[in-house]
Each structure stands twice: as structure tokens, then as C-alpha cells.
N, C-alpha and C positions, 0 to 999 in steps of 0.2 A: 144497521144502527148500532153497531156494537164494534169493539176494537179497545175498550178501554175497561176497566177491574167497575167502574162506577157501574148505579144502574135506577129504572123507577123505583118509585116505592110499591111496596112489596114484594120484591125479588131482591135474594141475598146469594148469591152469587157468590164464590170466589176465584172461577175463573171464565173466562170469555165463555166455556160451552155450555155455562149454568142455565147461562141468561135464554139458551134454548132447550131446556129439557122437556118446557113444555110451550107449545107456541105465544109469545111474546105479544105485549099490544101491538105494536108499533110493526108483526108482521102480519099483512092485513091481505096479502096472496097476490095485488096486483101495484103499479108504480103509482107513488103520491099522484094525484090530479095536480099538481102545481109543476113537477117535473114532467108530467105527460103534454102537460101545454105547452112545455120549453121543445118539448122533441116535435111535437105536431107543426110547429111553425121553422123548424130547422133551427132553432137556435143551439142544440147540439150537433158537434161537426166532429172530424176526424176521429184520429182516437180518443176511446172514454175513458177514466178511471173512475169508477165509483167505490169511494171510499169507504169503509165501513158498513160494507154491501148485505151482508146477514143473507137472506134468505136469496140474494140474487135477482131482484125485480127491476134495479133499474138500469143492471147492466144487459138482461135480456133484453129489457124494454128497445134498449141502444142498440143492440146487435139485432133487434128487429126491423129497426129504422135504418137497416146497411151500414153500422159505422162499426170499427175495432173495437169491443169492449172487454173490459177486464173490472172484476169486482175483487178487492182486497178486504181481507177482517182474518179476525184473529179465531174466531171462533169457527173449530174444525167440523162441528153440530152443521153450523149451517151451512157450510161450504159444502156439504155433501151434501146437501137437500139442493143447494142453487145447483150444485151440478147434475144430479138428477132432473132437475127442470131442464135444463141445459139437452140433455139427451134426448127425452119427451117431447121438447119441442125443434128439435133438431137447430139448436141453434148454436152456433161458433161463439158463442161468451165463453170468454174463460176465467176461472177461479185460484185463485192464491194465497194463502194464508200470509198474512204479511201484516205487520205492526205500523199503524197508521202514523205515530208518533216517527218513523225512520223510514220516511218514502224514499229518500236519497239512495236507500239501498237496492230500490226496486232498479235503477239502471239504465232507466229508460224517461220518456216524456210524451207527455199526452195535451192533446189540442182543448179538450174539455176535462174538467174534472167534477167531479159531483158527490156531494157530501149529506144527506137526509139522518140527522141527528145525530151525529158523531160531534160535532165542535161544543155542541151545549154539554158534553160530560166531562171538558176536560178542568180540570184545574189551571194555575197560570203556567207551570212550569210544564206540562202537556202541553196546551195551548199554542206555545210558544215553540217547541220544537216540533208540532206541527206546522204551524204557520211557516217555520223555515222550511220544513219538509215541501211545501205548495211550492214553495219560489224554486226548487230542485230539478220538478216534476214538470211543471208548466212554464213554456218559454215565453218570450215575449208576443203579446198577441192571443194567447189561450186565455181560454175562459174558464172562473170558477161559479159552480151555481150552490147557494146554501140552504136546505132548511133547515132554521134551530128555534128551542123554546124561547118564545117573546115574554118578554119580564110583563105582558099583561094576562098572563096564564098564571088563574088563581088555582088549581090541582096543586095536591101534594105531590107529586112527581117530582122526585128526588133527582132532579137535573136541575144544575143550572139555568135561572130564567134570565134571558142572554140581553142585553138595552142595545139599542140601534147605534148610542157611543162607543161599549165593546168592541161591536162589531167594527166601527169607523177606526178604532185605537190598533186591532188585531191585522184591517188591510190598508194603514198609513203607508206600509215603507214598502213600496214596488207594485201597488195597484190600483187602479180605479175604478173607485165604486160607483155603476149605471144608477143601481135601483138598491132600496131597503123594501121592499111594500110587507105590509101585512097579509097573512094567509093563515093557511094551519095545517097541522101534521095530524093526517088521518089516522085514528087506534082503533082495536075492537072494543073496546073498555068504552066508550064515550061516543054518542054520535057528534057534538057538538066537534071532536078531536083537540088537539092542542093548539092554541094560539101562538102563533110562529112568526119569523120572519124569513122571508124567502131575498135571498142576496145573491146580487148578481156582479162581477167586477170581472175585469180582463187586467193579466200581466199587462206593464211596463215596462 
């Protein structure tokens, strides 16, 4: 859930491995329950990229389900604890520091991609060259699955609380959006957790 300088409230950061100095809400040790129901009924296939992966949960989750995963984020804190999980559980995910905003650089293209709070921190001019980054990354046919803060999440959680239009405005130009539903993003801070929406759209 991290890859960008933004962050909740009460963490002031100034660079991506701040936001891990000391375990984070949003890392809660095991994959969202909204992404474990995507992987249980196969709706994630081929290659994964989980974007913005922090502590590595849903790219293990992926490469426990047999598929190629790869988890990108900026912050080097966490990429050495997913990779130690990695080891632990003897599992083939792999880890790369890599800046979400210029996926084009990663080189490559993945059949699913997966993104659990990374899109709600960005400003518009972020926002936007990620969204190009997607169209780089995923061919036509792949699939994008989203969780982000829903504008009916009253928490002072200094994120962007995202409107179901955002979202329709950000995947207008090269994809279609299945589902918006409502859901929520599990924290250790809040049993209720964050009121979310969970987005699901395939390239064109």
C-alpha cells in the first residue's frame, strides 16, 4: 500500500521506508478478504503484478495459487520483510523496487494486475501517469482488480476518499469496468476497517 511520498494520518513520512519503521495499519499479515475471494474462485490468472505491494501478501497469496507473481513498491523496509516471507514460505514471488507511477519501465506485461491502496494516494498528475503506466503493463484482455478509499469513509485518513465517478473518469479511455461494489480495506487500527471500493475492469 505504499509507493507514493503521501500517507494516513498520523504518519509523516518523507520517504517510502518511513511509512514502515513501524508496522503500518493497512499491514495486517494476511491478503485483503476482498482479493482472497478474487483468487479463490480463479478470477486471478497468469501473471500477477501487485502494485504497491508493501509487505508482499498479495503477491504471495498469487504465487500460492500457482500463478507468476511479482510485487513492486518503493519502499526497500518492506521489500525485505516480503522477501523474507518469500523464503519462509518457500515461495517463488518475487520483489522489485520499482516506482508505480513508471511501470512502462518494468519491460514487461502481466495478465492480472492488482492494486490494494495505492490509487487513492495519488494526486491528479500521479494518478494519471499511472493510469498510463496500466495501459503499458496489461494487454488487451488482462485484468485490473482495485481496492481504494470510498468517499463514504468518514476516518480522518489523509487519503483520498475516491467517488465511483473518479474511478469511471480515471478507466474511460481503454477499459471496461465489470463491477464498482462496495467493500472495505481491512487495518489493525479499526475493526470496522476502511470503507472501500473494490474495482474490477479488463483492457480493451
Amino acid at each position: 500500500m505504499t509507493g507514493s511520498p503521501h500517507r494516513p494520518s498520523g504518519l509523516a513520512p518523507h520517504e517510502p521506508d518511513d511509512l514502515y519503521a513501524v508496522p503500518p495499519p493497512w499491514d495486517i499479515g494476511r491478503p485483503q478478504p476482498a482479493f482472497l475471494a478474487l483468487a479463490k474462485v480463479g478470477a486471478l490468472r497468469g501473471r500477477v503484478l501487485d502494485i504497491g505491494c508493501g509487505t508482499g501478501e498479495h503477491a504471495l497469496m498469487a504465487a500460492g495459487f500457482g500463478l507468476h507473481a511479482t510485487g513492486v513498491d518503493l519502499a526497500s523496509r518492506a521489500l525485505c520483510t516480503a522477501e523474507t516471507k518469500a523464503h519462509d514460505r518457500s515461495s517463488k514471488a518475487r520483489f522489485l523496487r520499482h516506482d508505480a507511477r513508471q511501470l512502462a519501465g518494468l519491460g514487461e506485461q502481466f495478465d492480472t494486475v492488482l492494486d490494494c491502496g495505492l490509487f487513492h494516494v495519488f494526486d491528479d498528475d500521479d494518478r494519471n501517469a499511472y493510469i498510463d503506466g496500466l495501459r503499458s503493463v496489461i494487454p488487451p484482455g488482462g485484468r485490473f482488480f482495485m481496492l481504494c478509499c470510498s468517499d463514504r469513509e468518514q476516518s480522518s485518513w489523509r487519503v483520498h476518499k475516491v467517488t465511483r465517478e473518479e474511478i469511471e473518469a480515471a478507466l474511460a479511455d481503454g477499459w471496461r469496468i465489470e463491477s464498482i461494489e462496495a467493500t472495505t480495506i481491512e487495518v489493525t487500527t479499526d475493526p470496522d476497517g476502511l470503507r472501500s471500493w473494490l474495482t474490477a475492469a479488463t483492457r480493451i
